[in-house]
MIDOSE-1310 file (N, C-alpha, C; in nm, 2 decimals, decimal comma, always signed):
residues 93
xxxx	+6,38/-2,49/+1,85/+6,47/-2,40/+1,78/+6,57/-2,47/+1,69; +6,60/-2,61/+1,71/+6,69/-2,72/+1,61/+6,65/-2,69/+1,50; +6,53/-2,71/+1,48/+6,40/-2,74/+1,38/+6,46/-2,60/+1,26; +6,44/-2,50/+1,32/+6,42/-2,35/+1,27/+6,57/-2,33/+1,17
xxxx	+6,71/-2,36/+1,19/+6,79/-2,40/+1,19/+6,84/-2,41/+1,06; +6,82/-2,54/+1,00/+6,82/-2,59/+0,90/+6,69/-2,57/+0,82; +6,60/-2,55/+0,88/+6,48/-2,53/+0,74/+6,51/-2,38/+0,70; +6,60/-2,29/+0,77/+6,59/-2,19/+0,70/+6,65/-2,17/+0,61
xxxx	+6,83/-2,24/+0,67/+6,91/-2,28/+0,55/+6,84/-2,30/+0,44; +6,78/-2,42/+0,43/+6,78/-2,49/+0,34/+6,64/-2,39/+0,20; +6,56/-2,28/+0,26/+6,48/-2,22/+0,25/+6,55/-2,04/+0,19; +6,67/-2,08/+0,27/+6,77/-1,95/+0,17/+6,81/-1,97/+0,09
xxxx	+6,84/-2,08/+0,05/+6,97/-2,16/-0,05/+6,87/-2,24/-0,18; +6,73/-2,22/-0,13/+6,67/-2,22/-0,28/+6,71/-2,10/-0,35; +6,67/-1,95/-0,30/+6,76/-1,85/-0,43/+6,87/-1,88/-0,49; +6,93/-1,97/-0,45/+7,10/-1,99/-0,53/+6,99/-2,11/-0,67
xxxx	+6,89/-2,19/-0,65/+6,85/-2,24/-0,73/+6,74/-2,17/-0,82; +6,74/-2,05/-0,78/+6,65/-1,92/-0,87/+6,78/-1,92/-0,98; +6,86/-1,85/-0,93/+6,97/-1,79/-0,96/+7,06/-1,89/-1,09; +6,97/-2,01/-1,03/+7,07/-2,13/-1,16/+6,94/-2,09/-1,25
xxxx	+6,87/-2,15/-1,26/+6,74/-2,13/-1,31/+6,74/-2,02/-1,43; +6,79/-1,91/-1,40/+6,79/-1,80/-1,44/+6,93/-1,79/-1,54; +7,01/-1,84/-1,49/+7,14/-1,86/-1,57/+7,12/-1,96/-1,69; +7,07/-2,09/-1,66/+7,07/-2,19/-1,75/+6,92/-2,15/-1,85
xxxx	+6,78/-2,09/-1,84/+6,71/-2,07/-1,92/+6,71/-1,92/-1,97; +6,79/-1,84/-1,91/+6,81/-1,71/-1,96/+6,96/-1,76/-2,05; +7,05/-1,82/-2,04/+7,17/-1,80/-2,12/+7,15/-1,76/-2,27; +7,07/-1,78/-2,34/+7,08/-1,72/-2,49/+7,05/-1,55/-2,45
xxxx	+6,95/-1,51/-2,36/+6,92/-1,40/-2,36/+7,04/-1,28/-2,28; +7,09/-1,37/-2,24/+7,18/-1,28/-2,11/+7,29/-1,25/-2,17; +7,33/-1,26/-2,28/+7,43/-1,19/-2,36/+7,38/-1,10/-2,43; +7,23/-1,05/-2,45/+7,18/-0,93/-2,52/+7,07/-0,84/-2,41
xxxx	+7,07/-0,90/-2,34/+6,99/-0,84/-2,22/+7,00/-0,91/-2,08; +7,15/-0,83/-2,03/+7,16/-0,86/-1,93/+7,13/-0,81/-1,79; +7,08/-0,70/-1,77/+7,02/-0,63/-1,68/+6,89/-0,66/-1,66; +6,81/-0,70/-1,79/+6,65/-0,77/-1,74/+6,66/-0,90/-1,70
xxxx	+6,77/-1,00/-1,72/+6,80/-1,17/-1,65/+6,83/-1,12/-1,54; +6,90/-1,07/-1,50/+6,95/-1,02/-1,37/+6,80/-0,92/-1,24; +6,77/-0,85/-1,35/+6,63/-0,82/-1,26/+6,53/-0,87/-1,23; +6,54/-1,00/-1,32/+6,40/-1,08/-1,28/+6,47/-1,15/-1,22
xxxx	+6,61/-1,24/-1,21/+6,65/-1,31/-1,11/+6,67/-1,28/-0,95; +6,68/-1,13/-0,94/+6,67/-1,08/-0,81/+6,55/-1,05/-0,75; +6,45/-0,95/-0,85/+6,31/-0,96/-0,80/+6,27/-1,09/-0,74; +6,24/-1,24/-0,80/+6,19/-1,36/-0,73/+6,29/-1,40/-0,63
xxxx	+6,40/-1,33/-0,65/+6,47/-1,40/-0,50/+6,45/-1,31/-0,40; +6,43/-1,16/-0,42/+6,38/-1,14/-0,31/+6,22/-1,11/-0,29; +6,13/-1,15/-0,34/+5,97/-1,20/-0,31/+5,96/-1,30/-0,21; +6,07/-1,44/-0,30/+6,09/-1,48/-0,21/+6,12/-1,54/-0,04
xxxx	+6,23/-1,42/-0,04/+6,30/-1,43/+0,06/+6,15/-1,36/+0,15; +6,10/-1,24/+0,11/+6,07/-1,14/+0,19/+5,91/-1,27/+0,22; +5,90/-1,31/+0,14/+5,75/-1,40/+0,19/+5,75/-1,53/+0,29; +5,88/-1,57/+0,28/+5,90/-1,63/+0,38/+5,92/-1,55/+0,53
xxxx	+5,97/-1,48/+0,52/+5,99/-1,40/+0,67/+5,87/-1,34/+0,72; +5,78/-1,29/+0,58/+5,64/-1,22/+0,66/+5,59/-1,35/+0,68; +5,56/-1,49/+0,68/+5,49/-1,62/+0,70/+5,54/-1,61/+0,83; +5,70/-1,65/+0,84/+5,78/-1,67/+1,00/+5,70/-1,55/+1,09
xxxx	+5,71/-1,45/+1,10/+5,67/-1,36/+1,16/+5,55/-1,34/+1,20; +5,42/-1,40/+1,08/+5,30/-1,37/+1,14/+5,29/-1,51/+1,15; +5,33/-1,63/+1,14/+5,30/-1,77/+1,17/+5,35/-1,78/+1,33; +5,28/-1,91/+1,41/+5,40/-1,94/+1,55/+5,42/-2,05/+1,53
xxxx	+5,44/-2,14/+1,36/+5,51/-2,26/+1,35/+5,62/-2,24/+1,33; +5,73/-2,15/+1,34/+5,83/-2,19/+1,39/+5,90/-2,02/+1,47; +6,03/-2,08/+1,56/+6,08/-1,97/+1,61/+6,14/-1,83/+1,53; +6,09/-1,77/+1,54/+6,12/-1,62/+1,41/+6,26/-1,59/+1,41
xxxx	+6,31/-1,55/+1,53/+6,47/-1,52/+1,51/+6,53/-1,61/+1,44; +6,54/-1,72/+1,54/+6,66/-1,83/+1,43/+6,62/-1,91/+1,32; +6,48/-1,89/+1,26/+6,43/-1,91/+1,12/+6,50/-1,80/+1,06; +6,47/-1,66/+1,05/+6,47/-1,56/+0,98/+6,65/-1,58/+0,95
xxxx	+6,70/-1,59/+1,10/+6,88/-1,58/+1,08/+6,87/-1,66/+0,98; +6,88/-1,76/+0,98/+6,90/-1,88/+0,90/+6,89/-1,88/+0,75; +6,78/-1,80/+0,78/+6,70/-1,77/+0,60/+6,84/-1,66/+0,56; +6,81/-1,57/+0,62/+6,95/-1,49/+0,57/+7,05/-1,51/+0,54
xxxx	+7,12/-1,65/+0,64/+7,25/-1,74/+0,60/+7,20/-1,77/+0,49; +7,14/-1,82/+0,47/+7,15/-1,93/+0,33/+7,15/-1,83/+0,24; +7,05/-1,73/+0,25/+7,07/-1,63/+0,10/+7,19/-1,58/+0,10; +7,24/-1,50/+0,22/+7,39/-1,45/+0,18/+7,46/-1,55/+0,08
xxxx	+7,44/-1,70/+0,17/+7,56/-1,81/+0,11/+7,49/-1,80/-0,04; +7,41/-1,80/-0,09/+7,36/-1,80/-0,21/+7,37/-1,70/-0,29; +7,42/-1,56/-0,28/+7,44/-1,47/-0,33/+7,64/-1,47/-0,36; +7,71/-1,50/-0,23/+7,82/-1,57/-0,28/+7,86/-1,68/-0,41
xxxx	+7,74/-1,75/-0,42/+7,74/-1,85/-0,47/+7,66/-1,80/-0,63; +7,61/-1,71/-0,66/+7,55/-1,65/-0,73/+7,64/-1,58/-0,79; +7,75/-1,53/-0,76/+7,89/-1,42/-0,78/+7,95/-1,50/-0,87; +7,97/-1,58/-0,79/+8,12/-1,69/-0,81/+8,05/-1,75/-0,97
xxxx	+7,96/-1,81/-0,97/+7,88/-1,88/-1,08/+7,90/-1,78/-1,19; +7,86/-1,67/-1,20/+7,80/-1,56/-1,27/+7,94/-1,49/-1,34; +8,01/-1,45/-1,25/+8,22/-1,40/-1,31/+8,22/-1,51/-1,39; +8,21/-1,67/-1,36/+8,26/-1,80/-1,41/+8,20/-1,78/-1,60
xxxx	+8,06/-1,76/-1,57/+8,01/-1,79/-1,70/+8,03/-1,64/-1,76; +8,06/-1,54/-1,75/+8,06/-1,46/-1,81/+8,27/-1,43/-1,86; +8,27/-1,50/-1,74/+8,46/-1,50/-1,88/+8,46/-1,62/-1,96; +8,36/-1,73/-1,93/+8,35/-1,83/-2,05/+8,28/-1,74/-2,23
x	+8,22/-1,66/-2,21/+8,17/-1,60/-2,29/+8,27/-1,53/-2,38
């Protein structure tokens, strides 16, 4: 269950690197279409999110609850982190 732990972390907290991703190669577009950067940024984060949990769930390489929790922590932290980033560049603008 150690194991499950941190890989999930670390497996939420890639969407915070969707999220950059989407900020630094969408920035010319995101001032004339911001609602489609923002929808494609959320769709792959949550494909993501959701594909790893159907894998935990039908896999038994790792324990499903405290994988899944974990995945969640890290996304939440990454949607915090997504906020904070996002207010930042849009009053630099």
């Amino acid at each position: 269950m150690s194991a499950e732990i941190p890989l999930g972390l670390a497996c939420g907290l890639v969407t915070a690197l969707v999220s950059e991703a989407v900020l630094r190669l969408g920035a010319p577009t995101l001032k004339r279409r911001l609602f489609s950067a923002l929808a494609i940024g959320a769709g792959l984060r949550t494909l993501w999110v959701l594909a790893l949990v159907a894998w935990s769930l039908s896999s038994d390489a790792v324990d499903a609850r405290a994988y899944v929790l974990a995945l969640l922590a890290g996304y939440l932290a990454s949607q915090v982190f997504e906020g904070v980033r996002y207010t930042r560049y849009f009053e630099r603008c």
